[in-house]
C-alpha positions in Angstrom: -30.3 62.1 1.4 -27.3 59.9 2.9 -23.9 60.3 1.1 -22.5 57.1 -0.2 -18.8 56.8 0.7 -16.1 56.9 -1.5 -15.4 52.8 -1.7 -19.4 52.2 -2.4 -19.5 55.0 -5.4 -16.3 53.6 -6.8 -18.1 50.0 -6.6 -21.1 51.4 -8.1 -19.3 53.4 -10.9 -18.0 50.0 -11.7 -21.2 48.3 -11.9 -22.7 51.0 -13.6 -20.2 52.0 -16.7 -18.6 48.4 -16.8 -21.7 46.0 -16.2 -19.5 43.4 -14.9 -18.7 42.9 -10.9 -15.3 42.5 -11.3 -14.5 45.1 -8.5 -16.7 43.4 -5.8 -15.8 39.6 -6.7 -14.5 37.7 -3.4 -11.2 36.7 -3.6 -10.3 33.2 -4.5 -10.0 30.5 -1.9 -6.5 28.9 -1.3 -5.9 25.6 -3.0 -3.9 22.7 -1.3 -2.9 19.8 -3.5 -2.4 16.1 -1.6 -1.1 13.0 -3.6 -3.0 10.3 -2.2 -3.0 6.0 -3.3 -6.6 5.9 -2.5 -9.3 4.3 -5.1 -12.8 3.5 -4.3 -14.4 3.0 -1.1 -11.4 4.3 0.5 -11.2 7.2 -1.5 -15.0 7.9 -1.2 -14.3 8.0 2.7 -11.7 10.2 2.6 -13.1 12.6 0.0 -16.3 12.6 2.6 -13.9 14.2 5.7 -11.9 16.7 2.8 -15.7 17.7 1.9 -16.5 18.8 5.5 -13.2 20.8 5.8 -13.8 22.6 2.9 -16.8 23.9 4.5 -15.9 25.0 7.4 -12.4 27.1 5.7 -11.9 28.9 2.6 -9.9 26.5 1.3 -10.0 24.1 -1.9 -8.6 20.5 -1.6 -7.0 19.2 -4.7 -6.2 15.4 -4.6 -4.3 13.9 -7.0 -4.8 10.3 -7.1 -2.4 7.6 -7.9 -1.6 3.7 -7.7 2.4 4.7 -8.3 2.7 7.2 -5.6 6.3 6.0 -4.3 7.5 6.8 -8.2 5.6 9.7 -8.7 6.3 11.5 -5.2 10.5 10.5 -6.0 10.1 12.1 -9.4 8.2 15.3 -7.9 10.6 16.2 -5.3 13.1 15.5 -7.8 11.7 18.0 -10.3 11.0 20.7 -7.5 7.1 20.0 -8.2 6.0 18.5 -5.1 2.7 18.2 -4.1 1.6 20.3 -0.7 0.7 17.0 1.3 1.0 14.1 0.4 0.5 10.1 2.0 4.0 9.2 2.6 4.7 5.3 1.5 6.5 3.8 4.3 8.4 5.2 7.5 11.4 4.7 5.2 10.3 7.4 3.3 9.5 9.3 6.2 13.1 9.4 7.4 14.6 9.7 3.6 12.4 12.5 2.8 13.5 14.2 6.3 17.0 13.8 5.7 17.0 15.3 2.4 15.3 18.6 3.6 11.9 18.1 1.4 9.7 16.9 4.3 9.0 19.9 6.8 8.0 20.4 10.5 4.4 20.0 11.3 2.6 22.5 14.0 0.3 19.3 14.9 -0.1 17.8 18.4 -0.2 13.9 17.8 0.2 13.3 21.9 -3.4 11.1 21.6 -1.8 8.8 19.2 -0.4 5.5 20.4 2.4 4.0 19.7 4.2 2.9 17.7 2.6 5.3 15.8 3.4 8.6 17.1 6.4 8.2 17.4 7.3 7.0 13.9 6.4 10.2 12.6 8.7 12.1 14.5 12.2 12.7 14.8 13.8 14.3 18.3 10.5 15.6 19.6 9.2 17.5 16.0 6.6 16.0 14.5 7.0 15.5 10.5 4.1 13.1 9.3 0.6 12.1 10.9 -0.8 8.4 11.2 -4.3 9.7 9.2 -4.9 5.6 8.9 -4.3 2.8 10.7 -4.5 -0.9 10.3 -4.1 -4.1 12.0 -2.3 -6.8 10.1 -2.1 -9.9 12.1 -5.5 -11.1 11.2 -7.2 -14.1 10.1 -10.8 -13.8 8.5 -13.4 -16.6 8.4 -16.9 -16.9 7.8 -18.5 -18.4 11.1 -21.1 -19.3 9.4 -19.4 -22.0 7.4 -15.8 -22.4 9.1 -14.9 -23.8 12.3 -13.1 -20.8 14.5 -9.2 -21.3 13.5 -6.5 -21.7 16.2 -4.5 -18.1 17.2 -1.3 -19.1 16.2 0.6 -20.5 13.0 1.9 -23.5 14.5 -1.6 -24.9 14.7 -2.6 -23.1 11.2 -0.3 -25.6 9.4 -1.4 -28.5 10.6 -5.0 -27.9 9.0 -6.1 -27.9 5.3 -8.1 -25.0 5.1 -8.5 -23.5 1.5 -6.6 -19.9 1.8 -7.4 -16.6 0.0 -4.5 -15.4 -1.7 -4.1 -12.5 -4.5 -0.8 -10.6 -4.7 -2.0 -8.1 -7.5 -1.7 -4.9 -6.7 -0.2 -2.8 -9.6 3.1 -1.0 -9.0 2.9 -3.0 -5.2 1.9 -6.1 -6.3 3.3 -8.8 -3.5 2.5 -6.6 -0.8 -0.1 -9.0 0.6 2.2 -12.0 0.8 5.1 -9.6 2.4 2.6 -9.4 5.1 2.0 -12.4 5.9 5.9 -13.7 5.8 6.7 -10.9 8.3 3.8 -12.1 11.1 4.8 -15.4 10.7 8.1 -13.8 11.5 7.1 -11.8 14.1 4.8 -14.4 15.7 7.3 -17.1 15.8 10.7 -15.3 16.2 9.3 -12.4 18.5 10.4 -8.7 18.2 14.1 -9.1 18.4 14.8 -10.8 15.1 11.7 -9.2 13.4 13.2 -5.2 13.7 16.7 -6.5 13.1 15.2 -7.3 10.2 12.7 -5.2 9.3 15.4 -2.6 10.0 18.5 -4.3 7.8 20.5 -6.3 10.6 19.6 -9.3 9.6 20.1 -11.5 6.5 17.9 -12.2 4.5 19.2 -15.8 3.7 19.6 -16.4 7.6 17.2 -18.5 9.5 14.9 -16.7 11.3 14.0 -15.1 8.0 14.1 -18.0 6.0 12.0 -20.2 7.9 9.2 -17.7 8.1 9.0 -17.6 4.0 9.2 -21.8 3.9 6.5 -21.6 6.6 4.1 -19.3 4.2 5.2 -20.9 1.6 4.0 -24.3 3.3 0.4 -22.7 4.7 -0.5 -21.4 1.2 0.6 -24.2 -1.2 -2.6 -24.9 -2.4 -3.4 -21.7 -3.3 -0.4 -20.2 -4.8 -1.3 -21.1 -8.4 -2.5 -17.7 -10.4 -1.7 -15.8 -6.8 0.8 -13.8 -8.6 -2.1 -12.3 -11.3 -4.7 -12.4 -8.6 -6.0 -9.0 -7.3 -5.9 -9.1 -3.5 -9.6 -7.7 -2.8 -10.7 -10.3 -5.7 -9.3 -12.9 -3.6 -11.1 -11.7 -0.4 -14.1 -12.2 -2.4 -13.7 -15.7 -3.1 -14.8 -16.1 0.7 -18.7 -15.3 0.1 -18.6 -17.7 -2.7 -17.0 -20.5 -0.8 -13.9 -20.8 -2.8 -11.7 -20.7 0.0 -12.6 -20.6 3.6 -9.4 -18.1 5.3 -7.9 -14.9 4.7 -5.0 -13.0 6.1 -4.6 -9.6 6.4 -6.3 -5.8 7.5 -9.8 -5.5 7.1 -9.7 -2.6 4.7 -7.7 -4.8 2.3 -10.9 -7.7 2.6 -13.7 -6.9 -0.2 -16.0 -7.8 2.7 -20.1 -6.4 2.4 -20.4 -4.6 5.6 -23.3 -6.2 6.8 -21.8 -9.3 6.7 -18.8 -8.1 9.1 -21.3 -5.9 10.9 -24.0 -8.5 11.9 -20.5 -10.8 12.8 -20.6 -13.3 10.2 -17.0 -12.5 8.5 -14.9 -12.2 11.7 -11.6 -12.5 12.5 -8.8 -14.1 15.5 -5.4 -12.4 15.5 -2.7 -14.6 14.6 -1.2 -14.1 17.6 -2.3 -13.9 21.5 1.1 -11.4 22.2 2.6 -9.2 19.0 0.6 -7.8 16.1 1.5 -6.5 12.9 -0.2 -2.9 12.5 0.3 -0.2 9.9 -0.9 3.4 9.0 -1.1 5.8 6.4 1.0 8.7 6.7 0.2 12.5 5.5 3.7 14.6 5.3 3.8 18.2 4.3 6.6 19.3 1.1 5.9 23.1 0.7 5.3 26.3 2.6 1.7 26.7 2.1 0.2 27.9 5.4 -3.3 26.5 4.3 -2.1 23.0 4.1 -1.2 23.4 7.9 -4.9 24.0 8.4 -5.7 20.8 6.5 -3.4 18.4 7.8 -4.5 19.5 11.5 -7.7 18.9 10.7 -6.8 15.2 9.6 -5.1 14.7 12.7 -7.6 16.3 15.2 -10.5 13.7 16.9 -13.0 15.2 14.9 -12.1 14.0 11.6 -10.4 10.8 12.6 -14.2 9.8 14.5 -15.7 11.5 11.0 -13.4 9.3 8.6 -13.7 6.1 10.9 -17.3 5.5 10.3 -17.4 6.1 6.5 -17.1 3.3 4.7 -13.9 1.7 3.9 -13.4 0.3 7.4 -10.7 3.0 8.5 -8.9 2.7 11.8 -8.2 5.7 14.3 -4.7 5.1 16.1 -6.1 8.0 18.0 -7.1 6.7 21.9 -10.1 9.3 21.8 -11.5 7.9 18.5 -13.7 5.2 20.0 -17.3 5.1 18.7 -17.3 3.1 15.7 -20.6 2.4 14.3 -19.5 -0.8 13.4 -18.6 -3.3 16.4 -16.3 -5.8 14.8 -14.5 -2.8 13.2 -14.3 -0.8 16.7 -12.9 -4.5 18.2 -9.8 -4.3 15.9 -9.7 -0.6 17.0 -9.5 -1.3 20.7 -6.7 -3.7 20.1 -4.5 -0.3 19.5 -4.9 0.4 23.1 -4.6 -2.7 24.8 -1.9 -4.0 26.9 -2.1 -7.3 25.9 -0.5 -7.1 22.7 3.3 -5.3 21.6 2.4 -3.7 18.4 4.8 -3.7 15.4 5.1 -1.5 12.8 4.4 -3.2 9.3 8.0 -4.7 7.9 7.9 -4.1 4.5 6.7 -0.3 5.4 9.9 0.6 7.7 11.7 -0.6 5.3 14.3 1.1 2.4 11.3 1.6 -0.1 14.0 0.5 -2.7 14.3 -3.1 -0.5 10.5 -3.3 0.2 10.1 -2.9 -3.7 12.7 -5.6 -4.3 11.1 -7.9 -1.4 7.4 -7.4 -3.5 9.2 -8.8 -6.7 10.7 -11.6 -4.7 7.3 -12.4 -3.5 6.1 -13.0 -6.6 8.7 -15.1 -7.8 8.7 -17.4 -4.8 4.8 -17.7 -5.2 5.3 -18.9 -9.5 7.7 -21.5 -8.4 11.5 -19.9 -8.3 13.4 -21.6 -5.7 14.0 -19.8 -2.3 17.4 -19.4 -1.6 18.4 -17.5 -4.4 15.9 -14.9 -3.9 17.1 -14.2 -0.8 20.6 -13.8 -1.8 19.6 -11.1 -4.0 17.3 -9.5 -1.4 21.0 -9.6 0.3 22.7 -7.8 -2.1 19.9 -5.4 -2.5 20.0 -4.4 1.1 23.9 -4.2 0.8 24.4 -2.1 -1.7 21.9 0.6 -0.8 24.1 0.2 2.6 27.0 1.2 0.7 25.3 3.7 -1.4 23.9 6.0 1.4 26.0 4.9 4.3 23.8 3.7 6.3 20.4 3.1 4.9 17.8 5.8 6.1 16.8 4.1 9.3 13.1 4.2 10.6 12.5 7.6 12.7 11.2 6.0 15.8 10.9 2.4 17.4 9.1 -0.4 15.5 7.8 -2.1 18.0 5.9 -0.7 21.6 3.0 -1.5 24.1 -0.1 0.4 23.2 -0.3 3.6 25.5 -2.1 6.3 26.7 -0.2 9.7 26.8 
């Protein structure tokens, strides 16, 4: 008879006088925790690419979900309890997180990405966050079905007395949407000079070019701004199907659209401008040393999940140029505009900037849409900007440029 060897006759010993496998248990898998603002849809489409990681490595993803993630990631890199990745809230967090040591290199290649994506998660050639989600802004929706296309451009939008869907509700954020849409009226009417002047704290916020822009919004969506301030923003979108109001403004993952009606082309969209766009993207930086979390967040960034994630629902965007086979056409049209000459893309205004000034600009927002009168908003947005100047001397500035042509590496 063949001898057992000496690991199999311990192992059996164990079985045998203890009657519990403890000896011959496989170890436990690694863990990675990632703070994420995802609900919902968008959360079920994420959750759907973690799910296929997690079966091809011996690792556990942990998410931990919240709508206050700019408070809650402060207070756990204050308290030395960060999370191992998280989605990082703007590119001004990017750079402030940098600065103060708790964001660290990634060993991820992003070369596929376009710009201005790439290279706002980098800072002299090391990559430190990946664009996991993308978005174009400058869009307006309408139901062809019902609505007359509307013109490309704002000049032309305010001469017509089209019913708008607006809701700025959005918890902890709330005012988001109509920061949006004051910065592509910006952008669309001033051009990329005076918009990352701005969006980068050069500018005044009671100057023209900037003050303009909010009288203009404030002029498009008069008849629409009462209850706008209590009114969720995917509510709003809503209001469309039920013929409420007949435009909307804004990403297509932020429109409570079915997806039949945008796939079979009957919600569609024009940009609101034929030459810039406002885009934007959700950010995944690493905070702590574990080695498995590098294995997750290159498998975020790679083509595989990105073409995964892109056609789950939730209408994500790939600012990857190899992610191109979207299952649904209007979605893969926004998509395509990431790599098209035609159009300089620029980097959401409110996201590159001081998260403590993109805060106060949300809160401003609000107050402009219940009635407070302009101009003294915007000297306090002033004084905002000015004393976080003083206070960190400068300001954090964003870690690459706002604004580029879409490009192929």
């Amino acid at each position: 008879m063949r001898r057992l060897t000496a690991p199999l006759v311990r192992c059996a010993l164990v079985l045998g006088l203890l009657m519990a496998p403890v000896a011959c248990e496989e170890p436990e898998r690694d863990k990675v925790t990632i703070m994420v603002p995802w609900s919902g849809t968008e959360f079920k489409a994420f959750y759907a690419v973690v799910k296929d990681f997690e079966r091809d490595h011996d690792v556990d993803i942990e998410p931990q979900v919240t709508r206050a993630l700019t408070q809650q990631l402060d207070a756990a890199v204050a308290a030395d309890a960060e999370p191992d990745l998280a989605v990082l809230p703007s590119v001004g967090a990017i750079a402030g997180y940098r600065e103060e040591g708790a964001l660290r290199k990634l060993d991820v290649d992003t070369d596929a990405y376009a710009q201005p994506f790439r290279g706002l998660g980098m800072n002299d050639g090391d990559v430190y966050a990946v664009p996991v989600k993308a978005d174009v802004k400058s869009l307006i929706w309408y139901d062809a079905r019902v609505t007359p296309r509307p013109p490309g451009n704002w000049t032309a939008l305010r001469s017509r007395s089209d019913t708008w869907c607006l809701g700025l509700e959005s918890g902890p954020t709330s005012g988001w949407p109509g920061a949006d849409w004051i910065a592509d009226i910006l952008l669309a009417d001033e051009g990329v000079g005076p918009y990352t002047a701005w969006a980068s704290g050069g500018t005044r916020w009671d100057g023209e070019p900037v003050e303009d822009a909010w009288t203009a919004w404030g002029d498009i969506v008069a008849g629409a701004r009462k209850d706008a301030a209590t009114s969720n923003f995917r509510a709003a979108a809503e209001k469309m199907a039920r013929r409420q109001c007949s435009l909307s403004h804004g990403a297509l993952s932020a429109m409570a659209f079915e997806p039949d009606r945008v796939k079979d082309g009957g919600y569609t969209y024009v940009p609101s401008s034929r030459e810039v766009l406002q885009v934007s993207a959700d950010f995944v930086g690493k905070f702590t040393e574990n080695e498995s979390a590098d294995e997750f967040i290159e498998y975020l960034a790679s083509a595989r999940a990105q073409q995964a994630w892109v056609n789950e629902p939730g209408f994500a965007l790939s600012a990857d140029n190899e992610v191109t086979e979207y299952d649904n056409a209007t979605q893969g049209r926004i998509a395509a505009l990431f790599r098209s000459p035609r159009h300089t893309l620029c980097f959401s205004a409110a996201d590159a900037m001081d998260p403590d000034v993109s805060a106060a600009f949300y809160r401003a927002v609000l107050n402009f849409t219940n009635g407070k009168r302009l101009l003294p908003l915007l000297e306090a947005l002033d004084r905002v900007q000015e004393q976080l100047g003083h206070a960190r001397a400068p300001s954090s500035p964003p870690p690459g440029p706002l604004c580029s042509h879409p490009d192929r590496p």
